[in-house]
C-alpha positions as CSV (number, residue, x, y, z in Angstrom):
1,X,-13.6,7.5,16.8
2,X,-15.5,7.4,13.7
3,X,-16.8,10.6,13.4
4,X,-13.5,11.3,13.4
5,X,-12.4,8.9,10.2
6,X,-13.2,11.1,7.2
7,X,-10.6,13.9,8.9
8,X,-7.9,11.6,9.8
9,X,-8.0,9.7,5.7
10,X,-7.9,13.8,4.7
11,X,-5.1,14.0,6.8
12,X,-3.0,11.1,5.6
13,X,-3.9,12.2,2.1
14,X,-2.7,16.3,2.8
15,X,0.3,14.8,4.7
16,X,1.5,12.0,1.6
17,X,1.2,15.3,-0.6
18,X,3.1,17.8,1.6
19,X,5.8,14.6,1.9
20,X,5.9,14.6,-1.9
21,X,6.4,17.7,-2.7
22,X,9.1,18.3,-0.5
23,X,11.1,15.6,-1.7
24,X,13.0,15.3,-5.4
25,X,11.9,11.7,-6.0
26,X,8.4,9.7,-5.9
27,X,8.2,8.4,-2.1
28,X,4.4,9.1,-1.0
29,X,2.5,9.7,-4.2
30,X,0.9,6.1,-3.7
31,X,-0.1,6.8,-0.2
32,X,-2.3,9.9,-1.6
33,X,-4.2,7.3,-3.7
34,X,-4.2,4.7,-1.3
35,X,-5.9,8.0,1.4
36,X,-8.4,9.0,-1.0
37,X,-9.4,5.2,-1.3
38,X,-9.6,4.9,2.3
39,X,-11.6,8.3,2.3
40,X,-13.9,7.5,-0.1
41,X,-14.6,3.8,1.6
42,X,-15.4,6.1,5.2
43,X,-17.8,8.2,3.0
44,X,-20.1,4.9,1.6
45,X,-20.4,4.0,5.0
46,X,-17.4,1.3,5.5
47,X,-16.2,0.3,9.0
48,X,-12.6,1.0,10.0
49,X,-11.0,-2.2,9.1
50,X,-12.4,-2.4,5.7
51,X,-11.1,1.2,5.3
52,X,-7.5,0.6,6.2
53,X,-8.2,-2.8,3.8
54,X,-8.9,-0.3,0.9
55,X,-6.1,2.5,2.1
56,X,-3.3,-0.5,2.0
57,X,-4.1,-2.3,-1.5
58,X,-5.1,0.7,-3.4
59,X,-1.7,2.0,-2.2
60,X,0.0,-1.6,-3.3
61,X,-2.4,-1.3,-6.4
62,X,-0.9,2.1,-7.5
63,X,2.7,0.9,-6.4
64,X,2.9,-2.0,-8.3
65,X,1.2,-0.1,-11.5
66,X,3.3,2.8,-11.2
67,X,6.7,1.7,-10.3
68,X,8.1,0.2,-13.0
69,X,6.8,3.3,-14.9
70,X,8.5,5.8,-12.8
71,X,11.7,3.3,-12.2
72,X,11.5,4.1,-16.2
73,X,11.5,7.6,-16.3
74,X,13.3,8.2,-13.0
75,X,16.6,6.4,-14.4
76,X,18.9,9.3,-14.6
77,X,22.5,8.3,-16.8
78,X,25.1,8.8,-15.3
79,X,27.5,11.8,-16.4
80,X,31.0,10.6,-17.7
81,X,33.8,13.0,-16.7
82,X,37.6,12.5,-18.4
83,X,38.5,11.5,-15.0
84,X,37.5,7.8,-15.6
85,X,40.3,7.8,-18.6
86,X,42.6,7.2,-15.6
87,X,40.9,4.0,-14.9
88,X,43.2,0.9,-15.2
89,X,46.5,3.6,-16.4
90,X,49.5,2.5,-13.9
91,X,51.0,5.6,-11.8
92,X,53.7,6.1,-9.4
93,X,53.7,6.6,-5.8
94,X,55.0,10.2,-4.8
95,X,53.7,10.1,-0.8
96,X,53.6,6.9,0.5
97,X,49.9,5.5,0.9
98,X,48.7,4.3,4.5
99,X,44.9,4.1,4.5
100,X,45.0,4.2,8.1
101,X,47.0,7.7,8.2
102,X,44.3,8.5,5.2
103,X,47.8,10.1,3.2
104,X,49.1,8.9,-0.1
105,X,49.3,10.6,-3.6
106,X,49.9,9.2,-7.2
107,X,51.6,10.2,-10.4
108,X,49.4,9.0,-13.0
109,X,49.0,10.5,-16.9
110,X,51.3,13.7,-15.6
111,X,48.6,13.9,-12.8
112,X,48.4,14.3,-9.0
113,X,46.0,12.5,-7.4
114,X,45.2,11.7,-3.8
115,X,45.4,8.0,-3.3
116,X,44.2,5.0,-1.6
117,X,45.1,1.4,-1.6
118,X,42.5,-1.3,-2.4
119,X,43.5,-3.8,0.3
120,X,44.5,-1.3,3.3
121,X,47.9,-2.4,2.6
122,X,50.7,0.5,2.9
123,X,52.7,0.9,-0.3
124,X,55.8,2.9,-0.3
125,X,57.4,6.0,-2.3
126,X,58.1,4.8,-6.1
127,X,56.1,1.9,-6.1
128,X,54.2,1.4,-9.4
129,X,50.7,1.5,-8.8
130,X,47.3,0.2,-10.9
131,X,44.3,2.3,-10.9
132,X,41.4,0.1,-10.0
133,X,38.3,2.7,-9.3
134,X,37.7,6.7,-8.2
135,X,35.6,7.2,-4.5
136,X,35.2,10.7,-5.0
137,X,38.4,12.7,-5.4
138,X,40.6,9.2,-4.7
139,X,41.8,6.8,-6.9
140,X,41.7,3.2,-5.3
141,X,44.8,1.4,-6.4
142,X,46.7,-1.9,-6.3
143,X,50.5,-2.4,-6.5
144,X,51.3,-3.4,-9.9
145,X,54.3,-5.7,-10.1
146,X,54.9,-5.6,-13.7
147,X,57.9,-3.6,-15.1
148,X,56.8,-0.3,-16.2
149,X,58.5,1.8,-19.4
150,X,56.4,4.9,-18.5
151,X,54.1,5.8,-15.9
152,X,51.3,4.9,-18.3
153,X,50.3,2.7,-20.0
């Protein structure tokens, strides 16, 4: 088997870069470094177990260098639409909301909006509603018990 050594390192380190460059975010980069070490300690002679000692911490080495780095750069903001204005606004209920059914639609800001209730409760036709969150195209409301004077607020 350790003739074999130097090609299987190679192999770890060609695989770790095929695996990175397929995917849109750092996963294996530190496993090409921690190969290369591992490659490198097969070539001065090193026994298996001292070779799999140098792949793991040079690939914990480069991790715990690196990752705070690329956590850095890698921190994408997130894109603010005009649909989180709706956010807290009360509505009305125009299609009564049953998560369980997975129907309901709201009324909110002169808008339609399919609708779902926070607490899997069912909450009828003209019921005046909060808007808590968005999942997707939903809006995830609450019944809001206050008297309204307009469908907004």
């Amino acid at each position: 088997m350790e003739t074999y050594l130097p090609y299987f390192w190679l192999a770890v380190v060609i695989i770790a870069a095929v695996v990175e460059g397929l995917t849109a975010q750092l996963v294996s980069i530190w496993f090409v470094a921690g190969g290369v070490g591992a490659l490198i300690a097969n070539l001065c002679g090193a026994g298996f177990w001292v070779q799999t000692l140098v792949f793991v911490a040079v690939t914990a080495l480069t991790l715990m260098i690196t990752r705070p780095l690329v956590k850095k750069l890698m921190n994408f903001k997130k894109e603010e639409t005009n649909a989180d204005r709706y956010i807290g606004k009360k509505g009305i209920v125009i299609a009564e909301i049953n998560n369980t059914l997975g129907v309901g639609q709201v009324n909110v800001l002169g808008s339609i909006w399919t609708a779902r209730s926070e607490d899997d409760s069912v909450i009828k036709i003209g019921e005046h509603v909060l808007i808590k969150s968005i999942q997707g195209v939903k809006l995830i409301v609450a019944v809001h018990n206050e008297t309204l004077r307009g469908i907004s607020k």
